[in-house]
C-alpha positions in Angstrom: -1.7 -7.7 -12.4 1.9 -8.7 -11.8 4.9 -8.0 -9.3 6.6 -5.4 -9.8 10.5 -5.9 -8.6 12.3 -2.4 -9.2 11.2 -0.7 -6.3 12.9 0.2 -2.9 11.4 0.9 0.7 12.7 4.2 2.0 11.6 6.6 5.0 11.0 10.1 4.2 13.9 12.8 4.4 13.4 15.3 7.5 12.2 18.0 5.3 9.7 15.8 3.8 8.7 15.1 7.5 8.8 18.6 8.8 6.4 19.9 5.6 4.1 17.0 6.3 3.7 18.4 9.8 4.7 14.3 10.7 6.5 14.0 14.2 7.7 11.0 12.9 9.1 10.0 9.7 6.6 8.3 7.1 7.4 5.5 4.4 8.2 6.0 1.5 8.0 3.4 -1.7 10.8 4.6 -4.3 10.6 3.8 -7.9 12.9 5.3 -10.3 12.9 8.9 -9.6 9.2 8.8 -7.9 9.0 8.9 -4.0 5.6 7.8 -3.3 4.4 8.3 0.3 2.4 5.2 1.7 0.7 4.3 5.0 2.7 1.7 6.0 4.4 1.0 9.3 8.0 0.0 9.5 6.7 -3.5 10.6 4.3 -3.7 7.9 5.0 -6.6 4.4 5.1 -4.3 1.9 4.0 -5.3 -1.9 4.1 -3.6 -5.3 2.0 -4.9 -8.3 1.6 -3.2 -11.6 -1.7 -3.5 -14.0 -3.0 -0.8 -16.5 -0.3 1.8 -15.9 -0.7 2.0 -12.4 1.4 0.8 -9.0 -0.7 -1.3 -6.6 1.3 -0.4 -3.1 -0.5 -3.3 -0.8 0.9 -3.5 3.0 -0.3 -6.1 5.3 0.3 -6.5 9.3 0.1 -9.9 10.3 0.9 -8.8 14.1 -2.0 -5.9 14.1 -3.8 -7.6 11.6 -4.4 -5.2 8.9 -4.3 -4.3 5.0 -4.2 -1.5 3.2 -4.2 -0.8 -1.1 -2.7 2.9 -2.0 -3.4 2.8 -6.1 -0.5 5.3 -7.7 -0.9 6.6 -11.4 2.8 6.1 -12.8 3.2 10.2 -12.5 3.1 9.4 -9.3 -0.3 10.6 -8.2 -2.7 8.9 -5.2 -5.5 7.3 -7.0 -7.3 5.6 -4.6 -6.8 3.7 -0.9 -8.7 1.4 1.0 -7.6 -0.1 4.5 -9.4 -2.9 6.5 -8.3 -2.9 10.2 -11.3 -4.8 11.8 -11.6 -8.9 11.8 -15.3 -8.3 10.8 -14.0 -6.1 7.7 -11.3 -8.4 6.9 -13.6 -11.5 7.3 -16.1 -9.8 4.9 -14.2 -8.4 2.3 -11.3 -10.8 1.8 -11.3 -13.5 3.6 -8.3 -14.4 5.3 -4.8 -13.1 5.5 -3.9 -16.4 5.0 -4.1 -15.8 1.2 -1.1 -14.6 -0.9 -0.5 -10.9 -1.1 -1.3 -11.0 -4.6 -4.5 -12.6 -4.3 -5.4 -9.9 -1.5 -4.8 -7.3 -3.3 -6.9 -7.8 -6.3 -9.8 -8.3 -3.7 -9.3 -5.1 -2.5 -8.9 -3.4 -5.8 -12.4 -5.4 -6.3 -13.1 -3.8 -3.4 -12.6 -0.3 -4.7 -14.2 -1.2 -8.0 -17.2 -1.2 -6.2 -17.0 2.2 -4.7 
């Protein structure tokens, strides 16, 4: 797995809001001509890894105190998600958020692994 840098943090257009049914706009990660809709707050640390052909979109809030993995196929398609939003969960499953975002990350994709 490593960081991937060409990537931009976008909110959604108002059309793309009003056919999502979203009162209000949602996040969007951008990379190259792919607009890839992620659950991430406008407060939340945002990541992108890349390993095996696919984009690892990791967001973290260190004020709420959550993490979340969206796993994108490089068409551009939602693979797989996980989101931890409990201290118990977060306890269990990674440890601390007082890791690195990379490190994080692969234990949730772990995490997934074992799905």
């Amino acid at each position: 797995m490593r960081t991937f840098h060409n990537w931009k943090l976008c909110q959604e257009t108002l059309e793309e809001q009003r056919l999502a049914g979203r009162y209000n706009p949602g996040l969007q990660v951008h990379i190259g001509k792919l607009h890839l809709p992620i659950g991430a707050g406008i407060c939340d640390d945002v990541h992108v890894f890349l390993e095996e052909g696919e984009y690892y979109i990791f967001s973290m809030n260190y004020g709420l105190e959550y993490v979340g993995l969206q796993v994108f196929s490089v068409e551009g398609e939602l693979l797989d998600n996980v989101f931890l939003d409990t201290d118990y969960q977060i306890a269990e499953d990674i440890g601390s958020l007082e890791l690195t975002p990379m490190t994080i990350c692969k234990r949730l994709q772990a995490l997934l692994a074992q799905k």
